[in-house]
VOGU-3710 file (C-alpha; in Angstrom, 3 decimals, decimal comma):
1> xxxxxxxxxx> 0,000/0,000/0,000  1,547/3,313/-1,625  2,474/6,221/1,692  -0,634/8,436/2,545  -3,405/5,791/0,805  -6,788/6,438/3,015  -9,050/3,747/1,909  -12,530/5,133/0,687  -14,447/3,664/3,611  -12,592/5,220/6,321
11> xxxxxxxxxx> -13,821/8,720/5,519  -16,026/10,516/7,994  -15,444/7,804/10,463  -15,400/9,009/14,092  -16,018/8,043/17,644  -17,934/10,687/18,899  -20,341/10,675/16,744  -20,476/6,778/16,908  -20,824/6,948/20,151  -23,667/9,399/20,286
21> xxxxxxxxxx> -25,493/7,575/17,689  -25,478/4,530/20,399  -26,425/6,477/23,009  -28,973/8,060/21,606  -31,141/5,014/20,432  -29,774/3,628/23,788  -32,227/6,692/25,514  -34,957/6,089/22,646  -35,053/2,356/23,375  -35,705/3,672/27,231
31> xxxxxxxxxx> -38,086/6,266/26,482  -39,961/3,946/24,685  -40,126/0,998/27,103  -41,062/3,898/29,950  -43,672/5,625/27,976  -45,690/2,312/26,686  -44,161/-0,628/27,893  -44,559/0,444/31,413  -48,050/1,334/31,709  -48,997/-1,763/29,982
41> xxxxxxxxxx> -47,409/-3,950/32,557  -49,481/-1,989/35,169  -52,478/-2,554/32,895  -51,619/-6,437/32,589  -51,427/-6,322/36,885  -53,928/-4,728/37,543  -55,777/-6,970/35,116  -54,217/-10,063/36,963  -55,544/-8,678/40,557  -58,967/-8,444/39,291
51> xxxxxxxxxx> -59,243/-12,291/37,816  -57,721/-13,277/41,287  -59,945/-11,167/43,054  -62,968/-12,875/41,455  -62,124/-16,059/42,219  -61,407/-14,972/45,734  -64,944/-14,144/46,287  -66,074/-17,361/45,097  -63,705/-18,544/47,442  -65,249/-16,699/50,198
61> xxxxxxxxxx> -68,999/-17,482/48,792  -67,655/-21,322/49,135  -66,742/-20,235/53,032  -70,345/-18,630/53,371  -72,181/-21,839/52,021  -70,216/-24,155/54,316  -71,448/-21,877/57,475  -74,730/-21,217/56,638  -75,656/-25,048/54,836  -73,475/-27,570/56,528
71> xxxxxxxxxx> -73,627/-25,370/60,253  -69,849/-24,763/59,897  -69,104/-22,692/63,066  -66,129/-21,164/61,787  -63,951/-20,337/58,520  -60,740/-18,229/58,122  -59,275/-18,097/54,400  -56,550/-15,910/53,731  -56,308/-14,095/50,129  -54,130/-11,478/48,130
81> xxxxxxxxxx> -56,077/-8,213/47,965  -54,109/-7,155/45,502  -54,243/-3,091/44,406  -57,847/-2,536/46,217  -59,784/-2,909/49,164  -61,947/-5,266/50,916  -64,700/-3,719/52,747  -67,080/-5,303/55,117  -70,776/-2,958/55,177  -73,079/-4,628/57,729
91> xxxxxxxxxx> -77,023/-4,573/56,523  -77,828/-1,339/58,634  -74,994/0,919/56,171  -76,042/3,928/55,339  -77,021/5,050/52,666  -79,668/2,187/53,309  -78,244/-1,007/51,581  -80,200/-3,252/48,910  -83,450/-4,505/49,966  -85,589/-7,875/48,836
101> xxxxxxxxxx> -89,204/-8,069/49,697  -91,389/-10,684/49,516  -94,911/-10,766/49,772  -98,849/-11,978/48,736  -100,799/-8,746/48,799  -99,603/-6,160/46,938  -101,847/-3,460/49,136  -100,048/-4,813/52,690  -97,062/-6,227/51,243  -96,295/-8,332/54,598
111> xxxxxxxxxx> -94,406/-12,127/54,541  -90,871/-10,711/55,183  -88,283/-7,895/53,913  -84,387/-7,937/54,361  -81,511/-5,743/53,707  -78,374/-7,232/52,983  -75,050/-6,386/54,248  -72,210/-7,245/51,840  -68,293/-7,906/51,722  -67,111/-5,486/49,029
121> xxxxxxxxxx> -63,924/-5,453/46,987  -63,402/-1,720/45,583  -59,774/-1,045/42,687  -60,065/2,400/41,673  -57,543/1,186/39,485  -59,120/-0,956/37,347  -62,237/0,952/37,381  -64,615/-1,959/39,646  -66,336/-3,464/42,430  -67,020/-7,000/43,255
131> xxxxxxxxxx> -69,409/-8,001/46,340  -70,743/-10,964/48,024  -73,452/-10,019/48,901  -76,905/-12,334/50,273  -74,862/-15,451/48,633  -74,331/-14,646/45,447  -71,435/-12,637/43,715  -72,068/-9,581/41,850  -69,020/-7,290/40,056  -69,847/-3,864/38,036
141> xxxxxxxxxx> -67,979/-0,827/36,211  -67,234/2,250/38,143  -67,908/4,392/35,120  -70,282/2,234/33,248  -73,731/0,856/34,345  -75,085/-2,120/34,509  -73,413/-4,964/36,377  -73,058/-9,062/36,392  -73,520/-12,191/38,872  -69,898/-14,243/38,779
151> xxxxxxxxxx> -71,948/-16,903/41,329  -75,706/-17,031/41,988  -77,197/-17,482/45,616  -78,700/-21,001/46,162  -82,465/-20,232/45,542  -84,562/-23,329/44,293  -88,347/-24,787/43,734  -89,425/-27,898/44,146  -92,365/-28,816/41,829  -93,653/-32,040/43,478
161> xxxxxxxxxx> -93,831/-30,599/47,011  -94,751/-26,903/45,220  -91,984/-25,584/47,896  -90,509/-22,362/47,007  -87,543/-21,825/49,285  -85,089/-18,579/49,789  -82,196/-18,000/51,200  -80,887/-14,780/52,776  -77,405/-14,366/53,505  -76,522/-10,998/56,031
171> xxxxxxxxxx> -73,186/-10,210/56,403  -72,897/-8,602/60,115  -69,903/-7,080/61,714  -67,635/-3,962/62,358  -69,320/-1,699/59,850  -66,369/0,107/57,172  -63,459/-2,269/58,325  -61,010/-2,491/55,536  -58,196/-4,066/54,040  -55,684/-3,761/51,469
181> xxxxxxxxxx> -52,562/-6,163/50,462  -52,787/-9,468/52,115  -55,859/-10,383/54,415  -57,098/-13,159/56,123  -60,745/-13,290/56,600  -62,439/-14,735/59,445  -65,922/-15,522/59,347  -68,540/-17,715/61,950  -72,099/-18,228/62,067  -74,566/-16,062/63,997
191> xxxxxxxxxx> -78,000/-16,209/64,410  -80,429/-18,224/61,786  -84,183/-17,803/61,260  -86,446/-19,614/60,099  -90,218/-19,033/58,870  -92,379/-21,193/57,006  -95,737/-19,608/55,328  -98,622/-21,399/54,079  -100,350/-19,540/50,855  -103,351/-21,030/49,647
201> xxxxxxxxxx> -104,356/-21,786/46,067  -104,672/-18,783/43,626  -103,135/-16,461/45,549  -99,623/-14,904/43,856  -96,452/-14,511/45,531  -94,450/-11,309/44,759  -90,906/-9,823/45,204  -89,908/-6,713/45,225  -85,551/-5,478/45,098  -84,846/-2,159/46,052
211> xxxxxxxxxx> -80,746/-1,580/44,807  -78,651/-0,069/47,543  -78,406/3,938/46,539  -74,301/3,536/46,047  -73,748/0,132/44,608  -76,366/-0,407/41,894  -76,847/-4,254/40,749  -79,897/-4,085/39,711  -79,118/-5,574/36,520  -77,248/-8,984/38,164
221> xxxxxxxxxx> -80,209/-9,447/39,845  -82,868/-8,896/37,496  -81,343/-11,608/35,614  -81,246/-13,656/38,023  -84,736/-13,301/38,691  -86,231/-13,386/35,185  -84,214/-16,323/33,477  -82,881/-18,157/36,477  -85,939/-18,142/39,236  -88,509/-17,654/35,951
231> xxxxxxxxxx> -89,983/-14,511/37,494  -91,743/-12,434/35,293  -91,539/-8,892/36,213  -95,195/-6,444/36,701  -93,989/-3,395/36,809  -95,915/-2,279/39,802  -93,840/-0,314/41,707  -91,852/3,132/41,074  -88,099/3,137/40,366  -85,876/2,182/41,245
241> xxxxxxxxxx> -87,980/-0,733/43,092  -88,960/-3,764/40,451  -91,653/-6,142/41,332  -91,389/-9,717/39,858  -94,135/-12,291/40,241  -92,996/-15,894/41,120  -94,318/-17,592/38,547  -92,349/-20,795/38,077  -94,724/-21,931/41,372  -98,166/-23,615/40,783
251> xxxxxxxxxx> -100,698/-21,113/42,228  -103,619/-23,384/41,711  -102,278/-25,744/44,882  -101,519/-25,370/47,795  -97,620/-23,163/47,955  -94,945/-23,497/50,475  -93,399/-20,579/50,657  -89,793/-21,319/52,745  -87,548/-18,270/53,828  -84,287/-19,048/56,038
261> xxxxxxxxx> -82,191/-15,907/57,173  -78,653/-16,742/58,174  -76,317/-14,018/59,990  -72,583/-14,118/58,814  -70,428/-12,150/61,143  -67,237/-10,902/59,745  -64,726/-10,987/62,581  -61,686/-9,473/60,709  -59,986/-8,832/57,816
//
């Protein structure tokens, strides 16, 4: 090679600028990552807490069942929270909370009423609520109405006997206790009552649900009402109250009307 040959490809070659060309898509790469790579891994946890969350309270509606139907004195189950909170609201919250009615005249409305108390899971993050709330599980939108039942309450008929029987499940206990993280919740039985009404032939049985004023799941309920219990609903009363008619009993025998209230006392979180 001939004294002072610079090959063509060596020209305009320098560090600096090499360098700085690697740093800067170093910083890019970073900014990128920060800006959406980051808030979609929050997304994707926060997702993650919810779906554990739900089966959490179907974990805890398994604990309620075992009190209340196989006289289980006592159940602790401990659970990852997660982002939210897990609230206990005894039946006398206020605002007032939901209320079921159940009656045979519509002009003195009298067999028996009950509010229900509920254990409520509330992620301002991802926008939701879940609660357990008289046996079943119920979950809605912050922003967005309308709302669904994860796990229904354990309401049945029995057509040969023409037996209608209802459970109500009250969740009792320090009213607003709260917890976030990891929890263990420790649940017995309380009281249990127990009524058994006769209703002669022809005469219709009625329900009315009032949604608590807050936490609106009206729409969980009504279908559970219309296409699981085959109510039909009248109309009869002003919002937000709906009336449904029980119509999946025979009302030309003889009906059995069944109604068993079970206290569930939430002693901690």
């Amino acid at each position: 090679m001939a004294a002072g040959y610079e090959r063509s490809n060596d020209r305009g070659v320098s560090e600096s600028i090499g360098f700085l060309l690697i740093f800067t898509i170093m910083i890019t790469g970073i900014g990128l990552v920060t800006l959406y790579g980051y808030p979609l891994l929050l997304q994707q946890q926060v997702s993650a807490d919810e779906k554990i969350m739900q089966k959490n309270m179907i974990v805890l509606q398994n604990d309620v069942k075992s009190l209340a139907y196989k006289t289980v004195p006592f159940k602790e189950t401990s659970l990852k929270i997660g982002q939210g909170s897990l609230i206990v609201y005894n039946w006398s919250h206020l605002p007032v909370s939901s209320t079921i009615m159940i009656y045979t005249d519509i002009a003195n409305k009298y067999v028996d009423s009950f509010h229900s108390g509920d254990l409520r899971y509330y992620s301002e993050a991802a926008g939701s609520e879940m609660s357990l709330q008289n046996g079943a599980v119920v979950t809605r939108r912050l922003v967005e109405p309308g709302s669904v039942m994860l796990a229904e309450p354990r309401w049945f008929y029995d057509g040969k006997t023409n037996t209608v029987v209802i459970n109500f499940i009250n969740m009792t206990g320090p009213d607003g206790i709260s917890r976030a993280g990891v929890g263990t919740v420790q649940m017995a039985l309380g009281d249990v009552r127990y009524t058994k009404t006769e209703i002669p032939a022809g005469i219709p049985i009625y329900l009315d649900y009032t949604p608590d004023s807050t936490q609106d799941y009206s729409v969980a309920w009504d279908n559970y009402f219309v296409n699981t219990m085959k109510m039909t609903e009248t109309g009869a009363s002003p919002w937000p109250t709906k009336t449904y008619r029980l119509d999946m009993v025979d009302t030309a025998r003889l009906v059995t009307l069944v109604i068993k209230t079970y206290d569930v006392d939430i002693r901690s979180l």
